[in-house]
ChimeraX commands (.cxc) that place a marker at each C-alpha (Angstrom):
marker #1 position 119.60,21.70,56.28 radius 0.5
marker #1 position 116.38,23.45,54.62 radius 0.5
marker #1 position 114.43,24.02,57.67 radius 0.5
marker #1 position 118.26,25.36,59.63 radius 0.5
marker #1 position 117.95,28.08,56.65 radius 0.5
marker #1 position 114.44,28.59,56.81 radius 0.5
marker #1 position 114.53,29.24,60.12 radius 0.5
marker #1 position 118.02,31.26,59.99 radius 0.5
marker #1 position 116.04,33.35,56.91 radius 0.5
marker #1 position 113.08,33.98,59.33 radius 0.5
marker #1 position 115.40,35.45,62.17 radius 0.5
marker #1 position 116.91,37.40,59.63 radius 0.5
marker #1 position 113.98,39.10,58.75 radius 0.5
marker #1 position 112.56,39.52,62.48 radius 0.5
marker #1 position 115.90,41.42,63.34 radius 0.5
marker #1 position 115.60,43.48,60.39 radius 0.5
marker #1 position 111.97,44.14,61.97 radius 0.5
marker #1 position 113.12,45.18,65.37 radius 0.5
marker #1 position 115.68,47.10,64.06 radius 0.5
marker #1 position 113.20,48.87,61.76 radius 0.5
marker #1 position 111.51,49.42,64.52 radius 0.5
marker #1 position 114.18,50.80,67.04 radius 0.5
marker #1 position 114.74,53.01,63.82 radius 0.5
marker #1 position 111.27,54.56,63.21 radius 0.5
marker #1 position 111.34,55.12,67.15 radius 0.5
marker #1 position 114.70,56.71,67.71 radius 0.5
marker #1 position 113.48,59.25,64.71 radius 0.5
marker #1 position 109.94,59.98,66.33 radius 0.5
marker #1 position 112.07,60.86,69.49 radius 0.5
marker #1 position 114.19,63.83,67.26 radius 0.5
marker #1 position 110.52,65.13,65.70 radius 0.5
marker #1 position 108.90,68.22,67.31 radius 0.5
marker #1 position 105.63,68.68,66.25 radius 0.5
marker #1 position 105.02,72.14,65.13 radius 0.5
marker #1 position 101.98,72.55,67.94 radius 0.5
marker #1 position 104.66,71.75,70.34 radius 0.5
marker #1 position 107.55,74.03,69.07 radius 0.5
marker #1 position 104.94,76.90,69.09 radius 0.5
marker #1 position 103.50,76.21,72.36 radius 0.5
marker #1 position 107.35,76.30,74.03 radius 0.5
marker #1 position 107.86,79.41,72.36 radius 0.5
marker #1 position 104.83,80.60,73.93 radius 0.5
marker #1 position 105.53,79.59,77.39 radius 0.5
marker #1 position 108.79,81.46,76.95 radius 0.5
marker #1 position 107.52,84.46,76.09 radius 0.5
marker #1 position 105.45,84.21,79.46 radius 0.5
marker #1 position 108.68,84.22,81.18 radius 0.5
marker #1 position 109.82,87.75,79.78 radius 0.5
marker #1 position 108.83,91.13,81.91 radius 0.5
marker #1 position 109.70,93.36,78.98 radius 0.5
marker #1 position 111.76,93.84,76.28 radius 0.5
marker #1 position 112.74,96.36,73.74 radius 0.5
marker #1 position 113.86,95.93,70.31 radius 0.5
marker #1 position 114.24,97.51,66.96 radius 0.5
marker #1 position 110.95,97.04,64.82 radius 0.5
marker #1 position 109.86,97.56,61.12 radius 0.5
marker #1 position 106.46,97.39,59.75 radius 0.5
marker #1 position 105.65,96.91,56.38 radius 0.5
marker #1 position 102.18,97.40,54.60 radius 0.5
marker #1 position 102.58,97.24,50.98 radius 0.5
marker #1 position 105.17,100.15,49.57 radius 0.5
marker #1 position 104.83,102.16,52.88 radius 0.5
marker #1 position 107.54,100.53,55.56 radius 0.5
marker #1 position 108.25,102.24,59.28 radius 0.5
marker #1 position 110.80,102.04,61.49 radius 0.5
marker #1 position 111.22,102.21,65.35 radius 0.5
marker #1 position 111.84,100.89,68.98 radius 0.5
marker #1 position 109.05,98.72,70.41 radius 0.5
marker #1 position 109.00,98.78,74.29 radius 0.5
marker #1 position 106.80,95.63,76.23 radius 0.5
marker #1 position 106.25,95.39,79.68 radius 0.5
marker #1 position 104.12,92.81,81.04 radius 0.5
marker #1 position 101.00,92.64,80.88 radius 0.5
marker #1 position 99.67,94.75,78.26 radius 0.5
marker #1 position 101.95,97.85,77.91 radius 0.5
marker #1 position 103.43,98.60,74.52 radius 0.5
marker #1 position 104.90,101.29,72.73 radius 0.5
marker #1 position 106.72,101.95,69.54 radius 0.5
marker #1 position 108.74,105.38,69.42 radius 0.5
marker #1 position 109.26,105.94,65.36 radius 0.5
marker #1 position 112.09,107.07,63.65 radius 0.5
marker #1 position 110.20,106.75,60.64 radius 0.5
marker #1 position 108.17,108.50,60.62 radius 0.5
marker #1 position 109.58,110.56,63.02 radius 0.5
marker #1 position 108.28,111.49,66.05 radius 0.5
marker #1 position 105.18,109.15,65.63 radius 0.5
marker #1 position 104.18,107.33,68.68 radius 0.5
marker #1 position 101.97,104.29,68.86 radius 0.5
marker #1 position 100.37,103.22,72.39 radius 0.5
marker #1 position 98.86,99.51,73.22 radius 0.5
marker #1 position 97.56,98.25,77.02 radius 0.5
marker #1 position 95.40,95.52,75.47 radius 0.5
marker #1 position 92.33,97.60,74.93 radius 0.5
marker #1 position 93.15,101.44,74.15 radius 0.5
marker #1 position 95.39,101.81,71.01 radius 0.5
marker #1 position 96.63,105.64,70.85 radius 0.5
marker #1 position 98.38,106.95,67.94 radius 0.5
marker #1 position 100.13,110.46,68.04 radius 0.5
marker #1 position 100.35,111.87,64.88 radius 0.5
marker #1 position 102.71,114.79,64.79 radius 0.5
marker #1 position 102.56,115.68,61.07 radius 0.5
marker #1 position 99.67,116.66,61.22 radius 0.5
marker #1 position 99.25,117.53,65.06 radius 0.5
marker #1 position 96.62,114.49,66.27 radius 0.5
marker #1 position 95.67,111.86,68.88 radius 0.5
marker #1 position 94.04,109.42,67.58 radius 0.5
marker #1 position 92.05,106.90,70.12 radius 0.5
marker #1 position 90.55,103.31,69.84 radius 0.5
marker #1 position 89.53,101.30,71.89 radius 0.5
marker #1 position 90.34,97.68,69.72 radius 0.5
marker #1 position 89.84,93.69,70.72 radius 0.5
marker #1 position 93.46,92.09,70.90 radius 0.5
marker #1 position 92.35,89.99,67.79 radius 0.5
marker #1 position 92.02,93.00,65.45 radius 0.5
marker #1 position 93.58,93.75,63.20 radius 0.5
marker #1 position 95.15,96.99,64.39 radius 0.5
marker #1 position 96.41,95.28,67.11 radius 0.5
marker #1 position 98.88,93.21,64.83 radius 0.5
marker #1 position 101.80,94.63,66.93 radius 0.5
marker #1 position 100.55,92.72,69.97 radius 0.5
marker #1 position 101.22,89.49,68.04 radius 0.5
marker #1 position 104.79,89.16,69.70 radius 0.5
marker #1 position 103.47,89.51,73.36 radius 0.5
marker #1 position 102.55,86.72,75.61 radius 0.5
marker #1 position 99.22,87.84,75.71 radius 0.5
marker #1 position 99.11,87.59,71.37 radius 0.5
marker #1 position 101.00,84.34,71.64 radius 0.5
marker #1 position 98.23,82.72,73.93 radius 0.5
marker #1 position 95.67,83.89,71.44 radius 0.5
marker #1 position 96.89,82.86,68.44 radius 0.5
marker #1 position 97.59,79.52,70.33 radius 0.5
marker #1 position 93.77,79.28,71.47 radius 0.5
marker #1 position 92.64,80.39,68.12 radius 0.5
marker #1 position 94.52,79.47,65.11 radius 0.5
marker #1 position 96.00,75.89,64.29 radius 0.5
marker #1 position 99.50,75.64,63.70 radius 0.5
marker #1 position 101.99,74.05,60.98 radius 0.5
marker #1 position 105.60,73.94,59.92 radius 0.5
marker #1 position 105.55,76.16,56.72 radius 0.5
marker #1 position 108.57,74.54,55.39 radius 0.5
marker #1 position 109.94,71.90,57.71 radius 0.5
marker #1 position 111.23,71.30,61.53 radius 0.5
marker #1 position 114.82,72.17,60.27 radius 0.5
marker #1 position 115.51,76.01,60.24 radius 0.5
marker #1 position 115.82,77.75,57.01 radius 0.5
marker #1 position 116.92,81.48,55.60 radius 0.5
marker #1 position 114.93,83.65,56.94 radius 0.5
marker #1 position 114.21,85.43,53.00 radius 0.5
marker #1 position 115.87,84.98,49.46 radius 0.5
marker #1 position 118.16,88.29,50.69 radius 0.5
marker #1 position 118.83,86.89,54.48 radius 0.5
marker #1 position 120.44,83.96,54.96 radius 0.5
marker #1 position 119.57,84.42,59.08 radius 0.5
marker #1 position 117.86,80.93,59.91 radius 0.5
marker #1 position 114.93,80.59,61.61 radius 0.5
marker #1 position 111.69,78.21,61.90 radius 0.5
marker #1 position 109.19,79.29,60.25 radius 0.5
marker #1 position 105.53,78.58,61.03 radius 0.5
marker #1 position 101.91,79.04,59.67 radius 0.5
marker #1 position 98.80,80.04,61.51 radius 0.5
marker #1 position 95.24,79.50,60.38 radius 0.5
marker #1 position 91.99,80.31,62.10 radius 0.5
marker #1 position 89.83,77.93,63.83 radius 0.5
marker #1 position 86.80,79.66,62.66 radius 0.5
marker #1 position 86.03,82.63,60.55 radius 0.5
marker #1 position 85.51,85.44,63.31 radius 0.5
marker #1 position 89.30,85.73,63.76 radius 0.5
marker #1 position 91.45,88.90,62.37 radius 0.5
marker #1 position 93.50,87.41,60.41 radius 0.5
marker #1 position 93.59,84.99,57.50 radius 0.5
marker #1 position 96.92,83.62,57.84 radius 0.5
marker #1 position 99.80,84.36,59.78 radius 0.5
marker #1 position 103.46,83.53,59.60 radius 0.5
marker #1 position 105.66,83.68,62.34 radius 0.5
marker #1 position 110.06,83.47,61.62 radius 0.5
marker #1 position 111.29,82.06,64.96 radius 0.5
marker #1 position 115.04,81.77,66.01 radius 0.5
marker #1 position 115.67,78.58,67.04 radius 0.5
marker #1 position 117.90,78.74,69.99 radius 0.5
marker #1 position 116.52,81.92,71.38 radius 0.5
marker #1 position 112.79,81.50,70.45 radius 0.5
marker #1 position 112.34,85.13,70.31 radius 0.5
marker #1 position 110.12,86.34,67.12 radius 0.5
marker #1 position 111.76,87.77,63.96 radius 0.5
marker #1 position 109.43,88.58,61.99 radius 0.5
marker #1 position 105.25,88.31,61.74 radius 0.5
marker #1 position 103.49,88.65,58.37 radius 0.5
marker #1 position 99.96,88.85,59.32 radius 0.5
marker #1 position 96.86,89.25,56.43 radius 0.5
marker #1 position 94.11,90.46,57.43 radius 0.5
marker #1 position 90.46,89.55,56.69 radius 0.5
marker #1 position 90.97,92.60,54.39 radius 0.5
marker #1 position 93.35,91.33,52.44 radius 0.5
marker #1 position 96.30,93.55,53.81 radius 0.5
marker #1 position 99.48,92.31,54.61 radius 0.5
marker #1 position 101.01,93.31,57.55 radius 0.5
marker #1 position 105.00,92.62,58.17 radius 0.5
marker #1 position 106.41,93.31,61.49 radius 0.5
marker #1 position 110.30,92.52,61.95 radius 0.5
marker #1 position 112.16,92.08,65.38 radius 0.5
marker #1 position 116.04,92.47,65.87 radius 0.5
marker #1 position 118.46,93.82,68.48 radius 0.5
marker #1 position 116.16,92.52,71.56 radius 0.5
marker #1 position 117.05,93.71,74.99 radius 0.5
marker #1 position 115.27,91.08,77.13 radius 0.5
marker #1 position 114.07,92.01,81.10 radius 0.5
marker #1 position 115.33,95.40,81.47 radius 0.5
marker #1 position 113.06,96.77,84.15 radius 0.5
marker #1 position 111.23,99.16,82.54 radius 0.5
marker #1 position 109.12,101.55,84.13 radius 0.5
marker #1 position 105.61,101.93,84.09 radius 0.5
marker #1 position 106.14,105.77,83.21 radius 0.5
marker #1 position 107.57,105.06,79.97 radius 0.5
marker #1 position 104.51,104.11,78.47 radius 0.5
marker #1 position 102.95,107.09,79.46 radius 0.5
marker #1 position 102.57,109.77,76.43 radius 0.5
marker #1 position 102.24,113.54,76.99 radius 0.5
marker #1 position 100.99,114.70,73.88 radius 0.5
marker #1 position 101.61,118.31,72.49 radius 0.5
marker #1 position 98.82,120.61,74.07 radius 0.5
marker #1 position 97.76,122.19,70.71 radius 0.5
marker #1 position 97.46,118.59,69.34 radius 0.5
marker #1 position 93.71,117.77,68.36 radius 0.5
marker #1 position 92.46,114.73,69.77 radius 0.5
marker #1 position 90.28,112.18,67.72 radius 0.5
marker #1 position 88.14,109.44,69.92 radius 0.5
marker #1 position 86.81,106.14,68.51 radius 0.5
marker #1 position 88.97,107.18,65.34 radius 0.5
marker #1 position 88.15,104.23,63.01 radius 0.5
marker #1 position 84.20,104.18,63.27 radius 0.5
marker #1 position 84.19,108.26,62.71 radius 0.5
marker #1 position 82.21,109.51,59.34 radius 0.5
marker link #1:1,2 radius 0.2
marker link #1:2,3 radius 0.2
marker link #1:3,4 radius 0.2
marker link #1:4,5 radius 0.2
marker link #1:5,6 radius 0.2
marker link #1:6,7 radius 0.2
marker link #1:7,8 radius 0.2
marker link #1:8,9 radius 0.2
marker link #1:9,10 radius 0.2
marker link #1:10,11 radius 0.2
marker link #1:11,12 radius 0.2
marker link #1:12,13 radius 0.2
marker link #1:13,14 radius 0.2
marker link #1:14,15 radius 0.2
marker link #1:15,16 radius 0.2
marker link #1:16,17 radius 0.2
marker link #1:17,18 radius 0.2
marker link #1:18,19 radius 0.2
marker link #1:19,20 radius 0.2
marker link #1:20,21 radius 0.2
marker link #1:21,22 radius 0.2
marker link #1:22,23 radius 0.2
marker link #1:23,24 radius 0.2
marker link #1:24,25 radius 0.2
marker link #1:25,26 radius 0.2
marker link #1:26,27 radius 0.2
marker link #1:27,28 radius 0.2
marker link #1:28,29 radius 0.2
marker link #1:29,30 radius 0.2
marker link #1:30,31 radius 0.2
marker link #1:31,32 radius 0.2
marker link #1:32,33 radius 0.2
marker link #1:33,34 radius 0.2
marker link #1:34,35 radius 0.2
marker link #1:35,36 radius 0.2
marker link #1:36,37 radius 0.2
marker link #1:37,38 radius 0.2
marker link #1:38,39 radius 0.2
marker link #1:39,40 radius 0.2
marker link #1:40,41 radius 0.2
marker link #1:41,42 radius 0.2
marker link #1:42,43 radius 0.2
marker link #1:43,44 radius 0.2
marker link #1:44,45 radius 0.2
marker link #1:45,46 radius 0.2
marker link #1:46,47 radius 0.2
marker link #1:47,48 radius 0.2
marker link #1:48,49 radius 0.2
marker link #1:49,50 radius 0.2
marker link #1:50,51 radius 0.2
marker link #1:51,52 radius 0.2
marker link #1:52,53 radius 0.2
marker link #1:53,54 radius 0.2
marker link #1:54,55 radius 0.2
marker link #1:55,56 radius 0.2
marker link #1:56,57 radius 0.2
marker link #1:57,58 radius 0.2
marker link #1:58,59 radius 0.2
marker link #1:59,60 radius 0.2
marker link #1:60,61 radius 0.2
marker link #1:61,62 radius 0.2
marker link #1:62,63 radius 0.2
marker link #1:63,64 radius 0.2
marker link #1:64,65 radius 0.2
marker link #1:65,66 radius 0.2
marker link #1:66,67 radius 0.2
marker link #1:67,68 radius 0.2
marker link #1:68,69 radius 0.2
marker link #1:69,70 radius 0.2
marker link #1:70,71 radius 0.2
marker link #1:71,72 radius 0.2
marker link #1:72,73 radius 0.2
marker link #1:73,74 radius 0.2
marker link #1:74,75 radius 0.2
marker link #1:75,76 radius 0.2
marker link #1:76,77 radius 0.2
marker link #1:77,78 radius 0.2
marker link #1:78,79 radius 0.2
marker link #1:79,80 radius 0.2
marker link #1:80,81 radius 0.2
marker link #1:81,82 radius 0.2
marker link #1:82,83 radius 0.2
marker link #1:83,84 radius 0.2
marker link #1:84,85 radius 0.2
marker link #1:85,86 radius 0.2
marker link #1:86,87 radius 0.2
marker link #1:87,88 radius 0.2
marker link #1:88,89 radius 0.2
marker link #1:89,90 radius 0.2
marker link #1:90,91 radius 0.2
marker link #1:91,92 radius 0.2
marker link #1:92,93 radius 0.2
marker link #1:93,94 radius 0.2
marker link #1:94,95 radius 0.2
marker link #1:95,96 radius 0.2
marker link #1:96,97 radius 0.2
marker link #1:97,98 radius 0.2
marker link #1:98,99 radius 0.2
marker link #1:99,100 radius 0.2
marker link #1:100,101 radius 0.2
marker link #1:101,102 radius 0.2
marker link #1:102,103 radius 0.2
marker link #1:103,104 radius 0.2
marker link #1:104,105 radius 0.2
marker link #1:105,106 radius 0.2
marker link #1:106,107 radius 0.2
marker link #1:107,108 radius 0.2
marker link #1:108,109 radius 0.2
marker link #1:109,110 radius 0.2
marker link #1:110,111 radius 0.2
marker link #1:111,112 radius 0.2
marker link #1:112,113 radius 0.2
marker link #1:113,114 radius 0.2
marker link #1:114,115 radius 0.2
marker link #1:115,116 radius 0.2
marker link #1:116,117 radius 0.2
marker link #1:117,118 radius 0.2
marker link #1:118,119 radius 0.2
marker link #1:119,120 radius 0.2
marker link #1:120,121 radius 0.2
marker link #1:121,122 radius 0.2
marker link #1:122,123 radius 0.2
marker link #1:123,124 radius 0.2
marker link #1:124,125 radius 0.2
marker link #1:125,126 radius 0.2
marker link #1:126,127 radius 0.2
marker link #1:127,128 radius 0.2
marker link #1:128,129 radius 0.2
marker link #1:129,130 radius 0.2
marker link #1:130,131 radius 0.2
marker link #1:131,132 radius 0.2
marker link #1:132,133 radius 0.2
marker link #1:133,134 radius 0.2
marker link #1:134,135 radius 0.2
marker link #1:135,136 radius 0.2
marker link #1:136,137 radius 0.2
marker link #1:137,138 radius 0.2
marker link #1:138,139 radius 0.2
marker link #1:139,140 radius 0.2
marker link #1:140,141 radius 0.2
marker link #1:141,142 radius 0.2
marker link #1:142,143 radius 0.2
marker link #1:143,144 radius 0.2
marker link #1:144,145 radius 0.2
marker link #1:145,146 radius 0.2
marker link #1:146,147 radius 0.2
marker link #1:147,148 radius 0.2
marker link #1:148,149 radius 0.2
marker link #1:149,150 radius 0.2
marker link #1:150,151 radius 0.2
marker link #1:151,152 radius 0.2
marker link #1:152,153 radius 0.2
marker link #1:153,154 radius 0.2
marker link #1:154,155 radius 0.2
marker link #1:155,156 radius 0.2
marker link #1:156,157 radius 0.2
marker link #1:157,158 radius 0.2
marker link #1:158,159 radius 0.2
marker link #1:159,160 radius 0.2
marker link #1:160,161 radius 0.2
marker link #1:161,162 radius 0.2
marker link #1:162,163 radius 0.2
marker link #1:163,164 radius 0.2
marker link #1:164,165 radius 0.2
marker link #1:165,166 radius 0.2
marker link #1:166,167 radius 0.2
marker link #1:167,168 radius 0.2
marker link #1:168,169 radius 0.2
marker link #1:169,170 radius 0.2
marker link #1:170,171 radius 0.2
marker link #1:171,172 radius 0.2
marker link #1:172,173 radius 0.2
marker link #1:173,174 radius 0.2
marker link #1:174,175 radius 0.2
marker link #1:175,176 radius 0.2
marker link #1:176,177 radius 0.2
marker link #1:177,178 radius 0.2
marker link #1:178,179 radius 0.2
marker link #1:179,180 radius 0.2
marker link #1:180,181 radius 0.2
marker link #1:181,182 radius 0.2
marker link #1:182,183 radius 0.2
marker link #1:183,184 radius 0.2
marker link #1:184,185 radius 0.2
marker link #1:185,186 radius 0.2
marker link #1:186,187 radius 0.2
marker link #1:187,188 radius 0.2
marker link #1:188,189 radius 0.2
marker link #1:189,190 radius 0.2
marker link #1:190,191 radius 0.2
marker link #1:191,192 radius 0.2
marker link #1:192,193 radius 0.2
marker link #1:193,194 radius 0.2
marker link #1:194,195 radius 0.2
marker link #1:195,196 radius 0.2
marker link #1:196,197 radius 0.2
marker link #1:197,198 radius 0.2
marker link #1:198,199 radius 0.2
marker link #1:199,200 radius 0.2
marker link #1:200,201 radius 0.2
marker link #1:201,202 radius 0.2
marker link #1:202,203 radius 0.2
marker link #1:203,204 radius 0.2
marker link #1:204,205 radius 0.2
marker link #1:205,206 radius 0.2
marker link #1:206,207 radius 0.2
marker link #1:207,208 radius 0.2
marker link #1:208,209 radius 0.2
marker link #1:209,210 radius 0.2
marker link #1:210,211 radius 0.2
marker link #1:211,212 radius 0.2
marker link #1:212,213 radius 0.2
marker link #1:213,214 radius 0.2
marker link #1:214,215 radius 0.2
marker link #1:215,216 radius 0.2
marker link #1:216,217 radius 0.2
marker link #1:217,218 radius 0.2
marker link #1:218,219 radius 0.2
marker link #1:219,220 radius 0.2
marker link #1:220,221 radius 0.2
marker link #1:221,222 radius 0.2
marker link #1:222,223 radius 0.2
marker link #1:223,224 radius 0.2
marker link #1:224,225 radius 0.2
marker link #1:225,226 radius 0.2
marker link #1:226,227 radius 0.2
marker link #1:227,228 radius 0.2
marker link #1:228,229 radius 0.2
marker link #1:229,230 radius 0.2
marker link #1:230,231 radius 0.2
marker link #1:231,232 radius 0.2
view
C-alpha cells in the first residue's frame, strides 16, 4: 500500500511536470520578441511605394505642422501649414529647405543617420538603418498601451539604442499600431541632446505618386544658401 502511493505521488508530480512544461511552451509560442516585432514592421514598410500623411514635429516649445509625401526610394517632402508655405526636401543625400519668411533655399547635403535627417526615420530606408544600427527593446511590454497620458490610441511602443557611439541619435522611441504597423510617432534625441518628436496620422498608403511632386520650384528672387550648416 506505501509503495502503490509512493509511486501514485511520483506520477503525480511527473504530470504536473509535463504539464508545466506544455504550459511554459504554449506561452513562449504567444511571445514576440521585440527584435522580431520591429524587424516585421520593417519588412512592411519595404512593401509600401509611397504614402502621404499628416505630420507634426516637435522640438522643445516650437511644434510644426504639415503633409509628408514618400515615394520609394528616397523621395520625401513635407508641405507646411505651419509654418506656412515652408517646404522641406529629402532624396537620401540632399536635404533642401525653402524658407519663405525670409525668402531662402537652404542646401545640405546630410548622411541618412544625421540628425537632420530625423524625418527619414519612418522610411524603409530609416527602418533598415536603425535595424542595422541600434538594438531594440519593448519600452513597456509586448501588449499595446496608450499612446500618451492625453491619448488613449494604443500602440507598441519600442526603444532604440546605438550599437556604438558614431550613431545620430542617443535613443529613439518608436509608437507602432499594432494591426497596421504603420509609425505614429518617433521621438528621436540627438547626440545633442535635442529631442525631436515626429507624429504620423491620416496615412494614405500606395497612391502612385509622381516623381514631379517632389520637385520644388523655388521663388526666383529667393536667395539660395549651399552647405547651410557648416557656413560661418
Amino acid at each position: 500500500m506505501h509503495r502503490e502511493s509512493l509511486a501514485f505521488k511520483s506520477k503525480k508530480r511527473l504530470a504536473l511536470g509535463v504539464t508545466l512544461l506544455l504550459a511554459g511552451f504554449v506561452m513562449a509560442q504567444n511571445i514576440t520578441t521585440a527584435a522580431s516585432f520591429f524587424q516585421s514592421v520593417s519588412e512592411y514598410y519595404g512593401t509600401i511605394n509611397d504614402y502621404e500623411a499628416t505630420m507634426s514635429i516637435t522640438a522643445g516649445r516650437s511644434q510644426m505642422q504639415g503633409q509628408v509625401s514618400f515615394k520609394r526610394p528616397n523621395l520625401l517632402r513635407i508641405d507646411f501649414s505651419n509654418p506656412k508655405d515652408q517646404v522641406i526636401l529629402f532624396n537620401g543625400d540632399m536635404l533642401t529647405i525653402h524658407l519663405p519668411g525670409i525668402s531662402s533655399n537652404l542646401k545640405q547635403s546630410v548622411s541618412p543617420s544625421s540628425d537632420q535627417a530625423g524625418m527619414n526615420l519612418a522610411t524603409p530606408q530609416g527602418l533598415a538603418l536603425m535595424n542595422r544600427y541600434y538594438s531594440v527593446a519593448y519600452e513597456v511590454g509586448q501588449d499595446p498601451v496608450p499612446l500618451s497620458e492625453s491619448n488613449p490610441e494604443q500602440v507598441i511602443k519600442l526603444i532604440l539604442y546605438p550599437r556604438n557611439s558614431s550613431e545620430g541619435f542617443r535613443r529613439i522611441k518608436l509608437a507602432i499600431v499594432p494591426n497596421t504597423k504603420l509609425i505614429r510617432q518617433v521621438e528621436a534625441l540627438t547626440t545633442q541632446g535635442q529631442t525631436f518628436v515626429f507624429t504620423f496620422s491620416d496615412y494614405r498608403l500606395n497612391q502612385n505618386i509622381p516623381d514631379q511632386r517632389f520637385v520644388y520650384d523655388a521663388p526666383s528672387d529667393a536667395n539660395n544658401f549651399n552647405n547651410f550648416l557648416f557656413s560661418e
